[in-house]
MIMAR-890384 format. One record per residue (C-alpha): residue number from 1; residue in one letter; x, y negated, z. Coordinates in steps of 0.5 Angstrom, whole numbers, plus 500, padded with zeros to 3 digits. Layout:
<rs>
(NUM 'A' (X Y Z)),
...
</rs>
This chain:
<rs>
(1 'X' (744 341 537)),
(2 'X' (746 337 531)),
(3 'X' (749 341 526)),
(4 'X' (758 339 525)),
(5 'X' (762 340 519)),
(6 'X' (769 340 517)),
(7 'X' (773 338 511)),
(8 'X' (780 341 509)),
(9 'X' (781 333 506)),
(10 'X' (779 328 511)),
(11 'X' (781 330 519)),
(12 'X' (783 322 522)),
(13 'X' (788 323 527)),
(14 'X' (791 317 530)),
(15 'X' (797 317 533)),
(16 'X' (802 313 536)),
(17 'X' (809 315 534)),
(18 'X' (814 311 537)),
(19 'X' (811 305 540)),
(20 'X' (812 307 548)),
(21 'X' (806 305 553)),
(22 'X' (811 303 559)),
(23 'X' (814 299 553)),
(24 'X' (807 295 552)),
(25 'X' (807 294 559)),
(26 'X' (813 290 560)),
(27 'X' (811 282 561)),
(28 'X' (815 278 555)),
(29 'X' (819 274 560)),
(30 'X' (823 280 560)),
(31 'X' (829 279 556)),
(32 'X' (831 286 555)),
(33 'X' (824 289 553)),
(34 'X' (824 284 548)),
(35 'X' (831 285 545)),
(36 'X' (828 292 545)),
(37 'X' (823 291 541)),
(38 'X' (823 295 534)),
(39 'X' (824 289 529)),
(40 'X' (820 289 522)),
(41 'X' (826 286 518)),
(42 'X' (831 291 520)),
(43 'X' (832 294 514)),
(44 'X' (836 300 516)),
(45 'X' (831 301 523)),
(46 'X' (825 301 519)),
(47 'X' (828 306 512)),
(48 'X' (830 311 518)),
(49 'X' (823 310 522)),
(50 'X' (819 311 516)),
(51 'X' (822 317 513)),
(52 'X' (821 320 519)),
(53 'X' (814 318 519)),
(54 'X' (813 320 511)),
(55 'X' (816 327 512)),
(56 'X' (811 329 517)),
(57 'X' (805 326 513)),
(58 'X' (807 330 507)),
(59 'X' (807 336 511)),
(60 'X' (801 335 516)),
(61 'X' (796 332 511)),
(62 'X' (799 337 505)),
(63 'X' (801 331 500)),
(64 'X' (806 333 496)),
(65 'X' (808 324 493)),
(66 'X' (808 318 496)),
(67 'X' (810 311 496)),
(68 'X' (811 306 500)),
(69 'X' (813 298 501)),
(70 'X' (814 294 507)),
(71 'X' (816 286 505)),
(72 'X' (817 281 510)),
(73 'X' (819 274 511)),
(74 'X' (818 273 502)),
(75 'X' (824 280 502)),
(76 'X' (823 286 501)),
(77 'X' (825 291 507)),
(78 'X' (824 298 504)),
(79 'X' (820 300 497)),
(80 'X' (821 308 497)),
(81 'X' (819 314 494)),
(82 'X' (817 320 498)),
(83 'X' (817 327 495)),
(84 'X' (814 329 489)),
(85 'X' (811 325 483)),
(86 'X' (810 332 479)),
(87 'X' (812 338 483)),
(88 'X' (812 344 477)),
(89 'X' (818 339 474)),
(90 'X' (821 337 481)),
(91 'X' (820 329 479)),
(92 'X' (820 326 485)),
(93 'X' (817 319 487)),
(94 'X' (822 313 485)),
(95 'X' (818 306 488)),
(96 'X' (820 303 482)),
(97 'X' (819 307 477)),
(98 'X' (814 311 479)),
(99 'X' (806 309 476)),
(100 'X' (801 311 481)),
(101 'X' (792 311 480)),
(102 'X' (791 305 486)),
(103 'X' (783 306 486)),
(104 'X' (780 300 489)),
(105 'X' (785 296 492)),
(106 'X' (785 293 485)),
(107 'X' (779 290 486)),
(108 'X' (783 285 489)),
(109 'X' (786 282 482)),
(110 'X' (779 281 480)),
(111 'X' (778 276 486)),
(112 'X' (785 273 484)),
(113 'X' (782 271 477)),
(114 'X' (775 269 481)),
(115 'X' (779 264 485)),
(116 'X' (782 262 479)),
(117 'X' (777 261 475)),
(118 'X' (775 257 481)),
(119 'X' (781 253 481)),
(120 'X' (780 252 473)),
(121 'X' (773 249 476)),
(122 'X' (770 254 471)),
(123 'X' (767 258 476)),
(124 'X' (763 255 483)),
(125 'X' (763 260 488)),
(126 'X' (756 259 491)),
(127 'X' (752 258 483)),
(128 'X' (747 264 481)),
(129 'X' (752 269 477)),
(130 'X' (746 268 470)),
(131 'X' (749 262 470)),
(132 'X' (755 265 468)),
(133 'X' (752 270 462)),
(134 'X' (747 266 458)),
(135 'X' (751 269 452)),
(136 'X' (752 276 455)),
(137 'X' (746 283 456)),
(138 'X' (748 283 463)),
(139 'X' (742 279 467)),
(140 'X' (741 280 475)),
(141 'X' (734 281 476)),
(142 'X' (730 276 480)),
(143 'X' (728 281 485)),
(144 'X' (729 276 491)),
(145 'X' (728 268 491)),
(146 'X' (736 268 493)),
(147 'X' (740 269 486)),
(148 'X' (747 273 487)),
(149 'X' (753 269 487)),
(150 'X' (760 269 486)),
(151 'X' (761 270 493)),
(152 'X' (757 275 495)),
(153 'X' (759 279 490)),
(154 'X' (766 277 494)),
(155 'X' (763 279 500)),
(156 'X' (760 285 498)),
(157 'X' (753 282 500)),
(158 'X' (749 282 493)),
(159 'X' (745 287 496)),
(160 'X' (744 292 490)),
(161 'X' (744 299 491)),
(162 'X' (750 303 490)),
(163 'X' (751 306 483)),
(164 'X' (756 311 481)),
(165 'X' (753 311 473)),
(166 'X' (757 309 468)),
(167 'X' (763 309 471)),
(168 'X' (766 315 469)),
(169 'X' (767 317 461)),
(170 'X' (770 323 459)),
(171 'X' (775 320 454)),
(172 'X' (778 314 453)),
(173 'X' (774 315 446)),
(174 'X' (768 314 449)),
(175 'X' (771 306 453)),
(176 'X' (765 301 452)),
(177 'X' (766 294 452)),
(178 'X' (765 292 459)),
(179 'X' (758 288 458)),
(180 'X' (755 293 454)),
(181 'X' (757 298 460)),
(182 'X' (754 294 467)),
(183 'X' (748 292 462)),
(184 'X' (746 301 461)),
(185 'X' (748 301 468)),
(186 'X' (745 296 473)),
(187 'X' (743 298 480)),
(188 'X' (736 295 483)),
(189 'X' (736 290 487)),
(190 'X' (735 292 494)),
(191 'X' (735 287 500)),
(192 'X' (736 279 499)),
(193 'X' (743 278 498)),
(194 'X' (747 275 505)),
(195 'X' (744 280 510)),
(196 'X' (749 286 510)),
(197 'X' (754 288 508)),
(198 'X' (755 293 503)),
(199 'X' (760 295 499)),
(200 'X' (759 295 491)),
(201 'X' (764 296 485)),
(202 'X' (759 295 481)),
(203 'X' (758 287 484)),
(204 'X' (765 287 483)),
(205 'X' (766 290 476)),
(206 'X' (760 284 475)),
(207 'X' (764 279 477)),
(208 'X' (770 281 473)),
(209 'X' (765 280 467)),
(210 'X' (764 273 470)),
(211 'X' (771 272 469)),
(212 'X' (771 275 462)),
(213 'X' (765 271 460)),
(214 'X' (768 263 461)),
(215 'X' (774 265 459)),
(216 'X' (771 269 452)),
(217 'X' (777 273 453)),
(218 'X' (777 281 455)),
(219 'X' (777 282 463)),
(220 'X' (784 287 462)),
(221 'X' (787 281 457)),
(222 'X' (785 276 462)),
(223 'X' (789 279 468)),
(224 'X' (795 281 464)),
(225 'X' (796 274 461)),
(226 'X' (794 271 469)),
(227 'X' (796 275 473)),
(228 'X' (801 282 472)),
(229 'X' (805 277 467)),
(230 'X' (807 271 472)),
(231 'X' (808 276 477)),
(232 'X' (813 281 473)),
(233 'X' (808 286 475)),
(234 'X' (810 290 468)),
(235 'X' (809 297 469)),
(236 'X' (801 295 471)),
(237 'X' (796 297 467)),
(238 'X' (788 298 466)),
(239 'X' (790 302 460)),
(240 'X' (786 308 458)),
(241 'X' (792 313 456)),
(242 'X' (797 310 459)),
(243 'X' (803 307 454)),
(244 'X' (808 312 452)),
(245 'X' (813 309 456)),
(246 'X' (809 309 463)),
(247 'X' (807 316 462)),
(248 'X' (813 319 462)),
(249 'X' (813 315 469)),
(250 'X' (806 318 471)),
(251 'X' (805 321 479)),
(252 'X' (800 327 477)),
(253 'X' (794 328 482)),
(254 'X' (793 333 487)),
(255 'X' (789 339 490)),
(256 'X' (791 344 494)),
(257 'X' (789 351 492)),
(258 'X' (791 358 496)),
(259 'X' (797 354 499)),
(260 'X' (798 351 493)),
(261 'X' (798 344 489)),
(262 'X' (795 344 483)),
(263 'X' (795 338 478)),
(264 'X' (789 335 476)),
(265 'X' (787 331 470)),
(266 'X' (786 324 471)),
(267 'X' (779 321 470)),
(268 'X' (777 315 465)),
(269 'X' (775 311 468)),
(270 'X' (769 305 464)),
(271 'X' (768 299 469)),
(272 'X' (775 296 470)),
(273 'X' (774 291 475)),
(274 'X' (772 296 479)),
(275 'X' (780 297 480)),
(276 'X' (780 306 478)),
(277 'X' (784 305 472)),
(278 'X' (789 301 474)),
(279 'X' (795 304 476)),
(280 'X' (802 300 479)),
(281 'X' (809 303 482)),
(282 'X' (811 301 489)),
(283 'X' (815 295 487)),
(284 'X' (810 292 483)),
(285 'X' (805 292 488)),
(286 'X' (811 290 493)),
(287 'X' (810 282 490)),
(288 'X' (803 282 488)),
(289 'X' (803 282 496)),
(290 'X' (808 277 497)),
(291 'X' (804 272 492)),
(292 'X' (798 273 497)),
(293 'X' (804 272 503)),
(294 'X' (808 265 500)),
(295 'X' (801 262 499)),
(296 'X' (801 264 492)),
(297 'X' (806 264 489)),
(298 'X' (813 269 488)),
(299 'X' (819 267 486)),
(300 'X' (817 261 481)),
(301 'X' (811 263 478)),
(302 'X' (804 261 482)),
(303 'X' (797 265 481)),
(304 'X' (795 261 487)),
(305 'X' (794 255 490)),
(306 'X' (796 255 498)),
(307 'X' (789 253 500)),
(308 'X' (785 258 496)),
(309 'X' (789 264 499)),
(310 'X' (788 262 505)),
(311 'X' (779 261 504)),
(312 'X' (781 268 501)),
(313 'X' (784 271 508)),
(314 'X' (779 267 513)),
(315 'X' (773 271 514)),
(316 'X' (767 269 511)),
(317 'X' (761 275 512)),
(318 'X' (762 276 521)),
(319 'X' (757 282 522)),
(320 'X' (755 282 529)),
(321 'X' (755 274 531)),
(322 'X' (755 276 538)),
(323 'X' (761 280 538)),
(324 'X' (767 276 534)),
(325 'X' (773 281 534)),
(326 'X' (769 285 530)),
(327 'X' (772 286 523)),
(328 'X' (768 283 518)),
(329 'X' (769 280 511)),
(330 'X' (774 276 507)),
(331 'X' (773 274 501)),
(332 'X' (775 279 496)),
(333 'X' (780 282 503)),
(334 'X' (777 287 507)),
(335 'X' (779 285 515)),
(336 'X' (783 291 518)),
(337 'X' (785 287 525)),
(338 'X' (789 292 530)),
(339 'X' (791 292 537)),
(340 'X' (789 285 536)),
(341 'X' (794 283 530)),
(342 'X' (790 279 524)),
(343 'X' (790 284 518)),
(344 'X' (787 283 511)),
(345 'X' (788 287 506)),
(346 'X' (784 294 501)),
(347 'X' (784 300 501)),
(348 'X' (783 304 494)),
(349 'X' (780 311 492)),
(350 'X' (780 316 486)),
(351 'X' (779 323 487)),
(352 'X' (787 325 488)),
(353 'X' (790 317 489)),
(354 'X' (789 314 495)),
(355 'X' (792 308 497)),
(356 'X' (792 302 502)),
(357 'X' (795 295 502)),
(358 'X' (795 290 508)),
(359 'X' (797 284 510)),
(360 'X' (799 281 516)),
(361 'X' (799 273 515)),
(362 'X' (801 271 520)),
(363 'X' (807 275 521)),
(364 'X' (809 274 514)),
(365 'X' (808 282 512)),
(366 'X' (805 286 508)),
(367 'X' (805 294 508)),
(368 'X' (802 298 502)),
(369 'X' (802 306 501)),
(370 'X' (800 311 496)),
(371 'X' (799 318 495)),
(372 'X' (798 323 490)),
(373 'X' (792 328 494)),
(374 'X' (785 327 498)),
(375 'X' (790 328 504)),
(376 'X' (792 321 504)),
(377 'X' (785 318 506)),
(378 'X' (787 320 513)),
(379 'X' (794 319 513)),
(380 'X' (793 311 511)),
(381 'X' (790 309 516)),
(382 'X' (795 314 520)),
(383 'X' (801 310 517)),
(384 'X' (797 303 518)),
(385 'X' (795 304 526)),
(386 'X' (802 308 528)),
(387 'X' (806 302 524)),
(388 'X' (802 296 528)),
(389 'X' (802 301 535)),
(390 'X' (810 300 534)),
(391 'X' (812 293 532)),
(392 'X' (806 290 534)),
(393 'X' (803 294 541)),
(394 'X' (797 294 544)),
(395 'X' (797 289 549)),
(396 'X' (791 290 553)),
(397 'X' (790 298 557)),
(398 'X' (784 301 553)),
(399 'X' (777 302 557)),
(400 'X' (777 309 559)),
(401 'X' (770 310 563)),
(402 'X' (763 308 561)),
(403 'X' (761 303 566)),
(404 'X' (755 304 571)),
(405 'X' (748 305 567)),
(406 'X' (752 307 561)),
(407 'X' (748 313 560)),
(408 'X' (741 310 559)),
(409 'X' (743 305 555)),
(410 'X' (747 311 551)),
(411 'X' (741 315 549)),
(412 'X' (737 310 547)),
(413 'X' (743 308 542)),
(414 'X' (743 316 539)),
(415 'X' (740 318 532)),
(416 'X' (743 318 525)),
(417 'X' (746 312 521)),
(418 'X' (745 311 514)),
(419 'X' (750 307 510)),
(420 'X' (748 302 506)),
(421 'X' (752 303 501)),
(422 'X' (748 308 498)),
(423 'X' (743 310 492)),
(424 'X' (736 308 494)),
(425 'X' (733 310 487)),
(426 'X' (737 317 483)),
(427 'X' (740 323 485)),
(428 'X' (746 320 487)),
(429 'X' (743 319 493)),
(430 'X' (745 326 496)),
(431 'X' (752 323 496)),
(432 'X' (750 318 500)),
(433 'X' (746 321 505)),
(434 'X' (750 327 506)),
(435 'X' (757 324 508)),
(436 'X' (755 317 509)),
(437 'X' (750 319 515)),
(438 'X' (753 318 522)),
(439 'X' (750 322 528)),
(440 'X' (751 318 534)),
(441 'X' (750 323 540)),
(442 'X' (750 321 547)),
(443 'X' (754 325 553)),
(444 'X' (751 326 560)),
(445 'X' (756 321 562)),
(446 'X' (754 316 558)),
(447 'X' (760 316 552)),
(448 'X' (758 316 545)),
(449 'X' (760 321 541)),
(450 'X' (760 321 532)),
(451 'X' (760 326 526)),
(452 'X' (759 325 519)),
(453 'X' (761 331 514)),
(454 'X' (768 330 513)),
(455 'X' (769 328 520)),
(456 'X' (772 330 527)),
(457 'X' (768 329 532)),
(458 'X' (770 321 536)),
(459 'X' (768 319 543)),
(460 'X' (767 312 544)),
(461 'X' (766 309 551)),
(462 'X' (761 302 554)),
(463 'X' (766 296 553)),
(464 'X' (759 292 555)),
(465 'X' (752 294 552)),
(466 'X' (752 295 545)),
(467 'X' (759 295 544)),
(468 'X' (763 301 545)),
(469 'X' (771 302 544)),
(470 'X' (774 309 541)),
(471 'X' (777 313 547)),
(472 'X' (784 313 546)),
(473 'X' (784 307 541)),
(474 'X' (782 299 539)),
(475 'X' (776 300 534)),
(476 'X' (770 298 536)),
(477 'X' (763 301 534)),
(478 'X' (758 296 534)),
(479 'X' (750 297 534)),
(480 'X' (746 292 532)),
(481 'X' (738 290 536)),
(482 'X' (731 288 534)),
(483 'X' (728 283 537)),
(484 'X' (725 288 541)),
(485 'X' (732 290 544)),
(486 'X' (732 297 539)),
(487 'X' (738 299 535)),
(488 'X' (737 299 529)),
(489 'X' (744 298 525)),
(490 'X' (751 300 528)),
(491 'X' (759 298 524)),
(492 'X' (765 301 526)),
(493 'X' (771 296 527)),
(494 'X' (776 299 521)),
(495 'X' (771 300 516)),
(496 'X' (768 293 514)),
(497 'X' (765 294 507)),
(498 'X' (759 298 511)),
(499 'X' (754 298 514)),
(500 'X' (749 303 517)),
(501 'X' (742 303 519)),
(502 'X' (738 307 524)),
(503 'X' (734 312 520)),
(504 'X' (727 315 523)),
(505 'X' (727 322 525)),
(506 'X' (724 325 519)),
(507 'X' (730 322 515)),
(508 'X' (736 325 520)),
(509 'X' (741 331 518)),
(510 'X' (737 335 522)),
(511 'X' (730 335 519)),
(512 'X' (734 335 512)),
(513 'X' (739 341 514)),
(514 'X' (733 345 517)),
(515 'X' (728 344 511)),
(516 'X' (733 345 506)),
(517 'X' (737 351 509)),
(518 'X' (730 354 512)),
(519 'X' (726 352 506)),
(520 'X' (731 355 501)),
(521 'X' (731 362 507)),
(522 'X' (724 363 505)),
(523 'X' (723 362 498)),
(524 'X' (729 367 497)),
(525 'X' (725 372 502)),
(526 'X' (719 371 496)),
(527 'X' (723 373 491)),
(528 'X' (725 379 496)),
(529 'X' (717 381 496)),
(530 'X' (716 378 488)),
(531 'X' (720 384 486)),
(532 'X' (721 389 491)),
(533 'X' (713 389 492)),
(534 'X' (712 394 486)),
(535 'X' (718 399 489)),
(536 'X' (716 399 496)),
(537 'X' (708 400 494)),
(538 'X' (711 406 490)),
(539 'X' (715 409 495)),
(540 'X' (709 407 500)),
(541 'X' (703 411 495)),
(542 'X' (699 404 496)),
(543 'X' (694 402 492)),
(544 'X' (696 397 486)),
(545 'X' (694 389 487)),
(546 'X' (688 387 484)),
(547 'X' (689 381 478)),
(548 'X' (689 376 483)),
(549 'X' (694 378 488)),
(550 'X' (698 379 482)),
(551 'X' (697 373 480)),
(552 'X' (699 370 486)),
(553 'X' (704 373 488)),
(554 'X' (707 372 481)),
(555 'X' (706 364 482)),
(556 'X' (709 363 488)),
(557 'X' (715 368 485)),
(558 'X' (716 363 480)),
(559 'X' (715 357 484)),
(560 'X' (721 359 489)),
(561 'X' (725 361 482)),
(562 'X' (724 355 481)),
(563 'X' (726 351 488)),
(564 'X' (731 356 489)),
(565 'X' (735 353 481)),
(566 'X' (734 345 483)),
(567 'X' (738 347 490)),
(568 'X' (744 351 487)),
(569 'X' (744 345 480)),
(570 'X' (745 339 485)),
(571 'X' (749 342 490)),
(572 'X' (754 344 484)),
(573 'X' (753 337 481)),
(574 'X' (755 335 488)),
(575 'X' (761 339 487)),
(576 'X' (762 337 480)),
(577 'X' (760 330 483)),
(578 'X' (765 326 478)),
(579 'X' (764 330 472)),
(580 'X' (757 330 471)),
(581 'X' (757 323 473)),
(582 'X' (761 322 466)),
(583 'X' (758 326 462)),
(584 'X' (752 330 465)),
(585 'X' (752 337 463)),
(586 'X' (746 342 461)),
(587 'X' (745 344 468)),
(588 'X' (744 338 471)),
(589 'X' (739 335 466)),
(590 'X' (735 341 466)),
(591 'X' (735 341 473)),
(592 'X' (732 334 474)),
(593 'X' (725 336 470)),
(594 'X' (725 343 474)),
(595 'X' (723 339 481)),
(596 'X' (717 336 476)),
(597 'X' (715 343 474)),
(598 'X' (716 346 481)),
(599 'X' (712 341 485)),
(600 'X' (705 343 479)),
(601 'X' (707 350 481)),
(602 'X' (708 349 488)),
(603 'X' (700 344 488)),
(604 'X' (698 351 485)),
(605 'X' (700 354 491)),
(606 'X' (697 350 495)),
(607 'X' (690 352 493)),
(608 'X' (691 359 491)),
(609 'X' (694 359 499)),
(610 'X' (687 358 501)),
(611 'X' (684 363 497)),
(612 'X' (688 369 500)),
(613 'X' (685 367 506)),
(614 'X' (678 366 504)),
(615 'X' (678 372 500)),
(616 'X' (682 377 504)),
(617 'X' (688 378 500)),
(618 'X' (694 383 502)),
(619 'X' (694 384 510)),
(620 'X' (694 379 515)),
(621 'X' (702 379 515)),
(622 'X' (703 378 508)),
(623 'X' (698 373 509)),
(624 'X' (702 369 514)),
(625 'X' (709 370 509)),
(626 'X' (705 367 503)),
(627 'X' (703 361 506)),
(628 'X' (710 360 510)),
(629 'X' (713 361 503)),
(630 'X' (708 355 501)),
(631 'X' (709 351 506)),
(632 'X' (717 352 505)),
(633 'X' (715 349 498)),
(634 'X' (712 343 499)),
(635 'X' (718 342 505)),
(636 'X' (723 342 500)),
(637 'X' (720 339 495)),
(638 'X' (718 332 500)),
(639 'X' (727 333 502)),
(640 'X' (728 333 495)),
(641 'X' (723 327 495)),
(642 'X' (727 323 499)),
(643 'X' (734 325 496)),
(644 'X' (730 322 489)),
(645 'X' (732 327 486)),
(646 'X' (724 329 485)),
(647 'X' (723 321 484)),
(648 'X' (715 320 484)),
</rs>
């Protein structure tokens, strides 16, 4: 039975909270449905729909601010606050005022300065990036006999490992030049650039040093002068603390804690093409998106040609071939189609920020939310689907029972599915490996069911083989086959910057979980023994060890010691995630020379083990224990080997 979590912060609940199946049913030619129909450019319609929507957001994803903007036909429709911007103050949230942290979904101005630079003619889509750094510490490794380019930094296909190092610092004091940041913290090269899709803010924060490098100006200077400015976006910046004028202005972040919001000081953030230290107000985000909807232009400024943003919305990494309605990659846009709509746009994370913009081309509209707390993940996406299901509903009656051989060709389909998006070569991989592995299980009656940490349960249902549909909704999971017809990568439809490989058995949640946690039971228990042994020999009236099995007991006492304090240092580092990533503490580069020491002690062990036995130390039981204790040890240390926090 695998092992299920749950997190306060991240439940996905997808509801539909107008749009009417009967109402989705009704043919086009019916006049009156269509008159009916829920109109997108209704201002008054939309405000009243949307203030219903948010007050029920804010409560049942515990939020306390947000804002959101919905511009349609080149107008706005609604910019609006919601609740709270600073809840101790009573500041509420106003769309034009209002400077929120937009986490990634400022990635998307360092692809508009890439597609500058390539209108300029500075910069070609398809050449090796080292071209672009002769004078710069930045070089990509040759790992590969493809180079990286520009485009796949765009479609995050670089194939680096996913890094955390050097994005975070602990004040603004401590900020580096771009250059010198990505060169003390460049990622490996692991797989041949083009193959999968994984999502990189470093590749991005390489490609905003491109830029910087052919204009020999300053990524921020850069996106200031060519961007912000021409569009009026003057209350959004990079900058590290905020101007005066903005901070005054600044929504403050969220945890709930005991039912009550607790602010949090903001991170500083080192890489700024990564997008983390941008922040924005509602309306200044509101005509960046109408830039991108009139073809690059807003009101008589222009950032983009007309064909540029159109290359930029078109999908330019497709994931499975033979399954083209599967959401893929566009150039710096990440494809979010819904109930069949074309939609383009990013989502952006920081620890209490999450926000969401999309675009629907066709339709001449744009969406953009943000939220003050780590609720807001969820109720995104939430906002997103329940906006599609009412001005854009389904058109076609969703699957609903798995179809004869289901069941077969689902067990073969179960296992665990590791994100790409991951570290292959610090301890950072526990991050990855413990809330970026799906558990895919099949049902008797041939459904799919999913888990991750952080996750409720979701239940998939056979569209055809390796294609399955999430009961009750439109995304689609994907798998991937080998040559020999085996499943070897999975893609879910409404993520696609990732991509996830089927892991062996030794590598699943369950051999980890049960190594770990049954490991870490035992070295407590020799720590039990190592110093309740002298007690209850006294109580007993038993005869004192010998030197030898004093020593012994001694050595594996303090090899567990040892285990026991590198798993209590990288599950606090875990939490601590962020911090130690800025600034690593004195636990954490302790603990990262302890497994080193555990592991020699542990060898030791291994032989002493066998002199027990050999020579007859203690009884039989207590026998039995050392050597359990032992094989605990090396247990432990092979997991801890894998998560690369004892890296060999």
């Amino acid at each position: 039975m695998h092992l299920r979590h749950r997190d306060l912060y991240l439940v996905l609940v997808v509801v539909s909270l107008v749009s009417s199946p009967a109402l989705a049913a009704v043919s086009l030619t019916d006049t009156t449905a269509v008159e009916t129909q829920p109109n997108v450019t209704d201002a008054a319609t939309v405000e009243a729909w949307v203030d219903e929507t948010m007050a029920d957001q804010l409560e049942r994803y515990d939020v306390p601010g947000a804002t959101v903007v919905l511009v349609a036909d080149g107008e706005f429709v609604l910019a609006k606050g919601y609740g709270y911007a600073d809840v101790d103050a009573r500041r509420p949230v106003v769309a034009n005022e209002t400077v929120f942290h937009i986490g990634s979904t400022g990635k998307l101005m360092t692809w508009t300065a890439v597609m500058q630079g390539v209108e300029d003619g500075r910069l070609d889509l398809d050449r090796d990036v080292n071209a672009y750094l002769t004078d710069s510490p930045v070089t990509v490794p040759d790992t590969y006999e493809e180079p990286v380019t520009l485009t796949h930094l765009g479609t995050h296909t670089a194939g680096f490992e996913d890094s955390f190092a050097g994005m975070l610092v602990d004040t603004p004091s401590e900020l580096r030049p771009l250059s010198e940041t990505l060169a003390a913290n460049q990622p490996a090269r692991v797989r041949p650039p083009g193959e999968f899709v994984a999502y990189s803010n470093y590749g991005t924060g390489l490609a905003g040093h491109v830029v910087a490098e052919q204009y020999d100006t300053t990524f921020t200077d850069y996106v200031d002068d060519r961007v912000f400015t021409p569009l009026g976006m003057a209350d959004t910046t990079y900058a590290q603390p905020l101007p005066a004028h903005l901070e005054s202005r600044r929504a403050l972040g969220y945890a709930s804690q005991n039912g009550a919001y607790q602010a949090q000081e903001p991170p500083v953030w080192a890489i700024a093409p990564q997008g983390g230290s941008l922040k924005s107000t509602g309306t200044d985000m509101g005509r960046f998106m109408l830039a991108y909807l009139n073809e690059g232009a807003y009101d008589s400024a222009r950032i983009l040609d007309p064909e540029t943003v159109r290359a930029m919305h078109q999908r330019h990494v497709t994931k499975a071939p033979d399954v083209p309605e599967l959401n893929g990659m566009a150039y710096g846009f990440i494809e979010m189609d819904r109930n069949g709509e074309r939609i383009v746009g990013h989502w952006g994370d920081t620890t209490y920020f999450k926000s969401l913009l999309a675009l629907f081309p066709d339709r001449d509209v744009g969406l953009f939310v943000v939220y003050n707390s780590p609720g807001g993940a969820p109720a995104r996406f939430d906002l997103l689907q329940s906006f599609v299901d009412r001005y854009y509903p389904r058109s076609e009656t969703p699957v609903v029972e798995p179809p004869v051989g289901a069941a077969e060709r689902a067990a073969a389909l179960a296992g665990d599915y590791r994100s790409l998006t991951i570290s292959e070569s610090s301890w950072e991989r526990l991050l990855g490996v413990l809330t970026r592995t799906y558990t895919v299980d099949a049902t008797d009656d041939g459904y799919l069911t999913t888990t991750r940490l952080g996750e409720e349960t979701r239940t998939w249902v056979e569209r055809r083989p390796g294609v399955y549909q999430a009961v009750g909704g439109d995304e689609l999971l994907v798998f991937l086959g080998d040559e020999n017809g085996e499943a070897t990568h999975v893609f879910f439809g409404n993520f696609a910057p990732a991509s996830y490989e089927r892991v062996p058995w030794y590598e699943s949640q369950d051999v980890l979980y049960g190594a770990v946690g049954g490991g870490a039971l035992l070295l407590g228990s020799m720590l039990l023994v190592w110093g309740g042994g002298p007690v209850y020999r006294r109580l007993r009236g038993l005869d004192a060890p010998s030197d030898r099995e004093r020593a012994a007991r001694w050595l594996l006492g303090v090899v567990s010691l040892l285990w026991l304090a590198v798993l209590v240092v990288f599950v606090r580092a875990w939490i601590e995630f962020n911090a130690e990533m800025a600034s690593p503490s004195l636990a954490l580069q302790v603990g990262t020379l302890l497994p080193y020491v555990a592991l020699v002690g542990t060898v030791g062990a291994v032989g002493v083990t066998a002199l027990a036995w050999r020579d007859g130390y203690w009884g039989l039981p207590a026998r039995l224990h050392y050597a359990l204790v032992t094989v605990a040890a090396l247990l432990v240390a092979w997991q801890l080997y894998y998560l690369r926090i004892l890296a060999l």
